[in-house]
C-alpha positions, 0 to 999 in steps of 0.5 A: 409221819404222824402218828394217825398215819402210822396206825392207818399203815400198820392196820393196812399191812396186818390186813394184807398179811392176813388175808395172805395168810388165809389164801395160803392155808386154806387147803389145810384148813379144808383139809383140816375140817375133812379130817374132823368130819372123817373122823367124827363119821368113823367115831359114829360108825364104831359107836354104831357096830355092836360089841360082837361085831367089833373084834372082827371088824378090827381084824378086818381093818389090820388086815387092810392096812396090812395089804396097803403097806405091803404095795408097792407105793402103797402108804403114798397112795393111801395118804394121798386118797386120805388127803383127797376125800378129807379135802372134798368132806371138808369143803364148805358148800354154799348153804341155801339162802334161808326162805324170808317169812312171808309178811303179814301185811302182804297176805292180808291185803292179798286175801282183801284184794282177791275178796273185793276182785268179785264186786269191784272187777269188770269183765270187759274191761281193758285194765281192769283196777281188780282181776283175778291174776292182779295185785292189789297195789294197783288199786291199794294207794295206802295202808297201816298196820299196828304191831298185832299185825292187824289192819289199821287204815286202807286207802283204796281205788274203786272203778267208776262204774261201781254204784257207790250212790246204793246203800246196798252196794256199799254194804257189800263191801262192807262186809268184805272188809270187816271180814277180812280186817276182822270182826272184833273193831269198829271201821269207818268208811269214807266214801270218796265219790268225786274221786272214787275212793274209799278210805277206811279206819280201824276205830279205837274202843271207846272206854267202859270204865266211866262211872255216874258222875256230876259232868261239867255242863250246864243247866239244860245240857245232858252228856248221854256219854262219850264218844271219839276226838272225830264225834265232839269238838270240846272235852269235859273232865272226868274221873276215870280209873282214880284220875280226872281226864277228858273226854269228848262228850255226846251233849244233848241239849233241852230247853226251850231254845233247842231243836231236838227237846225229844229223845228216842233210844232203842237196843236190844235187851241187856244192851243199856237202854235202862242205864241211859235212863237212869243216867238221864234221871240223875242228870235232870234232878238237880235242875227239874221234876220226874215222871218216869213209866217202867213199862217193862216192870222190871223194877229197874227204876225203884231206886228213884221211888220217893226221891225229892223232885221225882213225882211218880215211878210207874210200872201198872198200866193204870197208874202209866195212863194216869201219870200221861193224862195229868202230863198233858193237861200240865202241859196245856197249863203250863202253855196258857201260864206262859202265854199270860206271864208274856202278855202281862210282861211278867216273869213266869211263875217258878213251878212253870217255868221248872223243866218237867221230865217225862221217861218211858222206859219200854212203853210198847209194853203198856201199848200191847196191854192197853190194846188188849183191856180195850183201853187208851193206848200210853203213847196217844197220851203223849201227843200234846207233850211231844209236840208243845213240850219244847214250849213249855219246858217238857222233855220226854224221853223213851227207851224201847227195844229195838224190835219194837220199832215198828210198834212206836206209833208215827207221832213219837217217830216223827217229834223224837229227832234226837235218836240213840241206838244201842248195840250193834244194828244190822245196816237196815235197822240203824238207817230205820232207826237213825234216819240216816245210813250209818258209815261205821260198821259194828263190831260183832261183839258191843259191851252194854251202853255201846252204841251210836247217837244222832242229834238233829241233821247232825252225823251219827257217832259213836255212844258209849253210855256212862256205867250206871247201875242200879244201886238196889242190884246186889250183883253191880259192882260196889264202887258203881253203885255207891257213885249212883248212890252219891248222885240221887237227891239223898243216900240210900236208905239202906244206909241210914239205919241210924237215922230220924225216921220222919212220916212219910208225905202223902203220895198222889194215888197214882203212886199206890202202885209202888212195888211192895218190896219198896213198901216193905222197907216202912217209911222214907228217911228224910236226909241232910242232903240239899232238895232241888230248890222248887218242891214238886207240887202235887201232881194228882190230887184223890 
């Protein structure tokens, strides 16, 4: 016999034997534990009865000892009745089975299933998908939750009655569900019409810690910031956190060969429509000219005054209208330049064929003045560049308030068809201001540069515009204003105390409305950093 089956043997007898042990000493080990828990009882009752009360109650307890040894039999019985109580004291009842915790999944999709019954269940229906007294694993197909406990994705059947061809109906449920899912994420909802289903996902947070930068794009391109794997299909690196990653870039593309050469952003106040601004002036520099209206007059924009490539900063109503009527008869220009650098078969000259910028940053704001002094409204004057800017290498840009969406007049409405939006739009105002329902809901809560950005017939995505502060602002961080200070076309004159200080060059008189806080700082300091490649001619002459 080999040794493995005499191990095999052994362990199979010691097993018997003990399990034979243990039916054979069971009473004594029950009575055993009623003892203990006689005892413990009788400990307790003697800790319990008060000092005066002792020598009685132990006088007492002798004489009934006493009384039972003087029976007949009566040690036999006491022992016997000790026996019988220590035996049912120590029996070991079967303790309840604990309650399971109710799972958490289960409450929520519960509660969702009960807030959807309302608006997806039928009253004359049969076997209705949503009823009061159901469950929602009969319309429920799938769902995932991460380790918060939070929803994560559903998958869920609706009847076929509902009217999910309304943009109405579809808010509603909408809403249920980011209510119930909670409020602080973003959701996308995929409608299913063929079939009837709605699938919805809990988007991730787009990150907010990516600074100005030069992107890798080419001339013409514009990274209005950066999105989710399912909004772009191509990454650029990016230098994030002390690391170069990628990340999927809202690109705009101008020029001549594209399709949406105008762009419209609107959002609330303090949402980031002065940083997408900014964000798009220092991305244009390198490769055109500026004119850039600060209609709100915030002073937003003074770090770009006297900058080489940027023809004027505006924040007067005279100087805007000024600026405006020399941008559309330099696109005229430009247009009969071309037109006759074609016809001779000849290359067009460089300052045409230079992109120029024109950036309004709230021009309603100029609009309601004008209107008041009985003057040309801003936005009239930019009509000939709207419609022939593609042609002639003119990209306008404008950023107003959300509110104010009424108040941009019909021909910026109609030629801007690359659309932003910052902050989070209710259902109507994104769909008036993107020309197309929006199938994310808005989280309640948006960090600044937050928002959503449509390019053409293309489907709205998610935005996050890069961190570009203004570097005059004391109150930015540090390390934000420097990255914008690198990227401007030279240092901030606050740096260059020791530099050689040159005159300043002749500003055009639509410039004399430079803030005087700028003026104050004396002359521009002209720094070792490369200018654009073309000197900006003079856009006005006195």
């Amino acid at each position: 016999m080999s040794l493995t089956r005499h191990f095999n043997r052994g362990r199979d007898l010691a097993r018997s034997a003990s399990d034979c042990a243990s039916d054979m000493f069971a009473p004594l080990t029950v009575i055993g534990r009623g003892l203990r828990v006689q005892a413990d009882w009788a400990r307790g009752r003697w800790a319990a009865t008060p000092k005066d009360r002792r020598g009685p109650t132990l006088f007492l307890s002798a004489a009934v000892l006493l009384g039972i040894y003087l029976l007949p039999h009566g040690p036999l019985i006491a022992v016997l009745a000790l026996m019988a109580s220590a035996a049912w004291a120590g029996r070991a009842p079967k303790a309840a089975p604990a309650e399971p915790e109710p799972d958490a999944a289960d409450l929520r999709l519960t509660a969702l299933y009960a807030a959807l019954t309302p608006y997806l269940g039928g009253v004359d229906e049969p076997s209705p998908l949503y009823s009061l007294d159901g469950s929602y694993k009969s319309a429920f197909s799938a769902w995932e939750f991460d380790a918060a406990g939070r929803m994560t994705a559903l998958d869920l059947a609706y009847p076929a009655y509902f009217t999910d061809t309304e943009a109405s109906a579809r808010a509603k449920i909408e809403q249920v569900v980011q209510s119930k899912a909670g409020r602080a994420r973003e959701y996308r909802f995929d409608w299913d019409e063929e079939s009837n289903r709605l699938r919805i996902t809990a988007l991730a947070p787009l990150p907010t810690d990516i600074a100005a930068q030069h992107f890798v794009t080419t001339p013409g391109e514009i990274v209005l910031g950066f999105t989710d794997e399912l909004g772009s299909h191509r990454t650029i690196p990016v230098h994030q956190g002390g690391d170069t990653v990628q990340q999927p870039p809202v690109i705009w593309r101008t020029g001549p060969r594209s399709a949406e050469p105008h762009l419209l952003a609107l959002g609330a106040a303090g949402q980031g429509t002065s940083t997408l601004i900014r964000s798009i002036a220092l991305q244009a520099l390198p490769y055109g000219d500026l004119v850039l209206i600060d209609g709100a007059g915030t002073g937003e924009h003074a770090c770009l005054v006297n900058r080489p490539g940027v023809y004027t900063v505006e924040t007067s109503l005279h100087g805007a209208l000024a600026a405006l009527e020399w941008a559309a008869k330099e696109t005229e220009r430009r247009i009969a330049a071309l037109s006759t650098a074609r016809h001779h078969g000849v290359t067009p000259p460089e300052d045409v064929s230079r992109p120029l910028w024109l950036l309004l940053d709230h021009p309603t704001e100029l609009s309601e003045l004008a209107h008041a002094e009985g003057r040309p409204d801003p936005q009239d004057l930019l009509e000939v560049p709207l419609r022939q800017g593609r042609a002639a290498r003119v990209t306008v840009v404008i950023a107003d308030d959300l509110a104010a969406r009424d108040r941009i007049s019909t021909t910026v409405r109609a030629t801007t068809r690359a659309r932003v939006v910052l902050g989070p739009p209710g259902a109507e105002a994104a769909e008036a201001a993107l020309g197309v329902p929006l199938d994310i809901a808005p989280a309640a809560q948006m960090p600044p540069g937050r928002g959503y950005a449509r390019i053409g017939t293309a489907l709205p995505v998610r935005l996050q515009v890069p961190a570009t502060v203004d570097p005059l602002d004391e109150e930015a961080p540090p390390q934000l204003r420097d990255a914008v200070i690198t990227l401007l076309p030279h240092r901030d004159t606050r740096t260059e105390a020791d530099a050689d200080v040159e005159p300043a060059p002749t500003q055009p008189a639509a410039q004399a409305s430079v803030p005087a806080e700028a003026a104050a700082r004396g002359p521009v300091v002209e720094l070792t950093k490369d200018t654009a490649p073309v000197r900006p001619r003079t856009a006005w002459r006195v």
